[in-house]
C-alpha positions in Angstrom: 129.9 -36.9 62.8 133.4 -38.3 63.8 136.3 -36.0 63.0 139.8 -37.3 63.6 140.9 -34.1 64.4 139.3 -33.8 67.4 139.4 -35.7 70.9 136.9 -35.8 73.7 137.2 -32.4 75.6 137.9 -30.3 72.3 135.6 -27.6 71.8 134.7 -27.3 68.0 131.8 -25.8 66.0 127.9 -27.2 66.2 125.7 -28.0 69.0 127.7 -29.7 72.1 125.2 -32.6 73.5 126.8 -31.8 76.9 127.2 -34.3 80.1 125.3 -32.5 82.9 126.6 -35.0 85.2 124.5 -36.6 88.2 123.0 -33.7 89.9 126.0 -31.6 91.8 126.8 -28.6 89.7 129.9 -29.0 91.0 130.4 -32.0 89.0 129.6 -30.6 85.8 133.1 -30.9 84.1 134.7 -27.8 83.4 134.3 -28.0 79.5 130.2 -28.0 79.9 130.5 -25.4 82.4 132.5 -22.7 79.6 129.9 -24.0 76.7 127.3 -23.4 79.1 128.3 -19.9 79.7 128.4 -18.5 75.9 125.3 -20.8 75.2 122.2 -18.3 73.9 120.2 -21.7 74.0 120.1 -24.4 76.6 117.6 -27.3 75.8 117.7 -29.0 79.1 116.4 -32.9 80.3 113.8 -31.0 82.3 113.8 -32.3 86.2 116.9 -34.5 85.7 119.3 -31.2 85.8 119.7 -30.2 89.0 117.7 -26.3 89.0 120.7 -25.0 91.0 123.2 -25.9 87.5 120.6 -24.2 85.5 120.7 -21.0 88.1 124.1 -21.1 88.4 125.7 -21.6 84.9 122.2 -20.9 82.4 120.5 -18.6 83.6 121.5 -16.2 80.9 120.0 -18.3 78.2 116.7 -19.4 77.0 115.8 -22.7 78.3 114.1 -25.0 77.0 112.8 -28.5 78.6 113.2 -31.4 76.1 110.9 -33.2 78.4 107.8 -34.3 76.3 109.2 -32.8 73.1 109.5 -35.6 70.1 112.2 -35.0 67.9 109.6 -33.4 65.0 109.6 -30.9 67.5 113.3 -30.6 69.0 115.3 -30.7 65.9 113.8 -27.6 64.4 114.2 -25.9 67.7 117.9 -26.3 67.9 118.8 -26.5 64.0 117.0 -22.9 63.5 118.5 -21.6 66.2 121.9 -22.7 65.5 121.4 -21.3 61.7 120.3 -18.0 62.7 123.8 -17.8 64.7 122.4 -18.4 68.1 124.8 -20.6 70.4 123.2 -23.6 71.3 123.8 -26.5 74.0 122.2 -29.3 74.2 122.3 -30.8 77.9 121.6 -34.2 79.3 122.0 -35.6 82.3 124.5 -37.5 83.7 126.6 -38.9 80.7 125.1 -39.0 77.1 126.7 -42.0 76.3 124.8 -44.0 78.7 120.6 -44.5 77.8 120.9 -40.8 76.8 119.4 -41.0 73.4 121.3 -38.4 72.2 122.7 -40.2 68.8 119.1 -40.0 67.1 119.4 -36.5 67.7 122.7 -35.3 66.6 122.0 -37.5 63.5 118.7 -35.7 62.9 120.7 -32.8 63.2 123.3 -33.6 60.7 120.9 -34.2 58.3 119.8 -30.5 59.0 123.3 -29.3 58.1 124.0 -28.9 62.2 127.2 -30.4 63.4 127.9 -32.0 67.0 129.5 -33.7 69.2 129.8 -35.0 72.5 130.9 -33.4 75.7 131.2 -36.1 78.4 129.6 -36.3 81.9 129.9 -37.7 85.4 127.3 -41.0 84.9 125.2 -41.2 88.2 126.9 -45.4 88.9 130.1 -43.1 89.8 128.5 -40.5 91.7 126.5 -43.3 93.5 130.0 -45.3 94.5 131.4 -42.1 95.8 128.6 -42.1 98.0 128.8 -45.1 99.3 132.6 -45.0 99.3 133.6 -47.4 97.7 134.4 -49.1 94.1 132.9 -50.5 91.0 135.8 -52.6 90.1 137.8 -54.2 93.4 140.6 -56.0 93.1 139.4 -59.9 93.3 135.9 -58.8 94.3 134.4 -57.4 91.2 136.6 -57.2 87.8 133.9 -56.0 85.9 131.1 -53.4 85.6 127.7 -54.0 83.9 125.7 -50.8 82.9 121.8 -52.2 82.0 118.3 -51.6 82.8 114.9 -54.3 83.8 112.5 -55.6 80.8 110.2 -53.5 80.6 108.2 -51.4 77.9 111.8 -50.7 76.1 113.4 -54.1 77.1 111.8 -57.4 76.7 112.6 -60.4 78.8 115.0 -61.8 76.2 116.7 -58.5 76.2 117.4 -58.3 80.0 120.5 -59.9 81.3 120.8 -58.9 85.0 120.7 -62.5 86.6 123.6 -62.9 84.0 125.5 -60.6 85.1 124.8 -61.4 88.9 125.1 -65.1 87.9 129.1 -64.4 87.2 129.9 -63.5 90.7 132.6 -60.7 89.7 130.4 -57.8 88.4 128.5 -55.1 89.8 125.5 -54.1 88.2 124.6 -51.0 87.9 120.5 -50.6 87.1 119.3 -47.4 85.5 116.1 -46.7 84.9 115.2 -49.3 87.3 113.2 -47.9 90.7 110.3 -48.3 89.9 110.7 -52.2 89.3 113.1 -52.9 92.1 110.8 -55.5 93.5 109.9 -57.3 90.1 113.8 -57.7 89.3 114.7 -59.2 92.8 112.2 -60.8 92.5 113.5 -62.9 89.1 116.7 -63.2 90.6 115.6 -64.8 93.5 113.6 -67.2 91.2 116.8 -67.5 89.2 118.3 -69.1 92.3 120.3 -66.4 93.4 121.7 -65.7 96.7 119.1 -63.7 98.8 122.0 -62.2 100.6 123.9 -60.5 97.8 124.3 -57.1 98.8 122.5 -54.2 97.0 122.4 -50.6 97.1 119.8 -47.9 95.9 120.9 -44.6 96.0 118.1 -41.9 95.3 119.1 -38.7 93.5 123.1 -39.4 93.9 125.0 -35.9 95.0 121.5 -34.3 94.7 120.9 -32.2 98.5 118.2 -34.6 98.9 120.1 -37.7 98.7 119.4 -41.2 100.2 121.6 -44.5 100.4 119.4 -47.6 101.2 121.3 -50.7 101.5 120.1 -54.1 102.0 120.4 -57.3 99.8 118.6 -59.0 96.9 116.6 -60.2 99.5 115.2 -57.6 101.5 116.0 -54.1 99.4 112.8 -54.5 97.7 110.5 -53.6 100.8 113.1 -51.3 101.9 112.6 -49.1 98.9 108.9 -49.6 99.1 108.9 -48.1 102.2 110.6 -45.2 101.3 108.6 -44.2 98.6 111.0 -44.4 95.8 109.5 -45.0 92.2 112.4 -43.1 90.5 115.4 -40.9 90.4 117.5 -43.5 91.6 120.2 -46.1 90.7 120.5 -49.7 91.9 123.9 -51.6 92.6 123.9 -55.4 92.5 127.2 -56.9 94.1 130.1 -57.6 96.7 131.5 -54.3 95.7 128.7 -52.2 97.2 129.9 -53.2 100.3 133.6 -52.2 100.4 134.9 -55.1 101.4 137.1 -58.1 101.0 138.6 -57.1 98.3 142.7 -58.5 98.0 145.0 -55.3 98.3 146.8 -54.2 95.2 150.6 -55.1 95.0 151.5 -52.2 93.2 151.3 -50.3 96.4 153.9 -52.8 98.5 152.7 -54.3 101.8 150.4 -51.5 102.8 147.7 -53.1 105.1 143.6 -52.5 104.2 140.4 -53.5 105.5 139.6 -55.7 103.0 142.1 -58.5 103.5 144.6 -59.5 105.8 146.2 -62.0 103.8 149.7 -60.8 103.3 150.7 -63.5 100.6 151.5 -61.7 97.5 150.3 -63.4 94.8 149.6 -60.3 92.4 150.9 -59.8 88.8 151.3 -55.9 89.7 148.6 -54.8 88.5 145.8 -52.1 89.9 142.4 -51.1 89.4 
């Protein structure tokens, strides 16, 4: 599958397993958007593409919803298309990369004699911390990012490692596939011993039109997505970061003043996030 001669971005023969990106069309990258456009076949993550992307950019091809297709079905699809000459994409949302599934596919593929490749997307954690304005990583606040999901039917409880990651102070989570047990994971990290007042954020259908922001803290965010209804569609952030602030400034930028510090001591090595 890997080819050397090739870099992310590089349109090359086979099916493209395209980034749809969160839900804006807009934020479809300009690569998926040109595939999309020559593409005689679009098999699609059903609901999770925004139906304005697939009006705007697809609706020249046949579609076809991968949604409760196994691959005995969707392999065939796409590898006898792409052998009778047909132009086929293969679009997911939000990033492949991240629980997209999309390796067992293209490897399926391969063994049909159908080449592919990846074509990157905006992930929903980043179209979430636009939202909210802020950043994953903030300088003295959060050095790292954590991309998981709760135990669960896929996960067991061996596998799941959010109180780890909230248990080292500097990360923000970012839970996929996680509404519908928002409660049930607060819930263990509250038994865990964490800190009820850790903020939190749940945004529902990031950069779709009907997007919601509830914020709140490990605490509390569990009845406050109850109320609203949400069982799905939206991604939870565990951390100081959700919030913005208190992060040190970076020194790269000289002595420029922020909200999230007014210490003025530079004690920096020069580096930025």
């Amino acid at each position: 599958m890997s080819d050397a001669n090739y870099t992310a971005g590089d349109v090359r023969e086979g099916v493209p397993f395209v980034g749809a990106g969160p839900g804006d069309p807009g934020l479809l990258t300009v690569t998926g958007r040109e595939l999309l456009a020559e593409a005689d076949l679009v098999v699609h993550a059903g609901s999770l593409v925004n139906s304005e992307l697939l009006e705007e950019y697809c609706d020249h091809a046949e579609l076809v919803n991968s949604v409760g297709k196994d691959l005995e079905e969707l392999i065939p699809l796409m590898a006898e298309a792409y052998h009778e000459g047909r132009t086929v994409v293969r679009l997911h949302s939000g990033d492949p990369a991240i629980y997209g599934a999309a390796l067992e596919q293209m490897d399926a593929l391969e063994a049909e004699d159908v080449p592919t490749y990846f074509v990157p997307g905006v992930t929903s954690s980043f179209a979430a911390s636009a939202t909210l304005g802020t950043q994953l990583t903030l300088n003295e606040v959060a050095n790292h990012v954590a991309f998981t999901r709760p135990q669960g039917k896929t996960l067991s409880e061996e596998e799941d490692h959010i109180s780890d990651f909230v248990e080292m102070g500097d990360v923000t989570t970012c839970i996929y596939l996680g509404t519908h047990a928002v409660r049930e994971t607060m819930e263990r990290l509250l038994e865990d011993g964490h800190d009820p007042d850790i903020p939190v954020a749940v945004v529902y259908h990031a950069s779709w039109p009907d997007e919601d922001v509830i914020t709140g803290t490990i605490g509390t965010i569990a009845d406050e997505v109850a109320e609203a209804g949400y069982r799905a569609s939206a991604l939870v952030l565990i951390g100081e970061a959700v919030t913005g602030a208190g992060y040190e400034r970076s020194y790269l930028y000289g002595d420029w003043a922020n909200r999230g510090s007014n210490d003025s001591e530079e004690t920096d090595d020069g580096c930025s996030d």
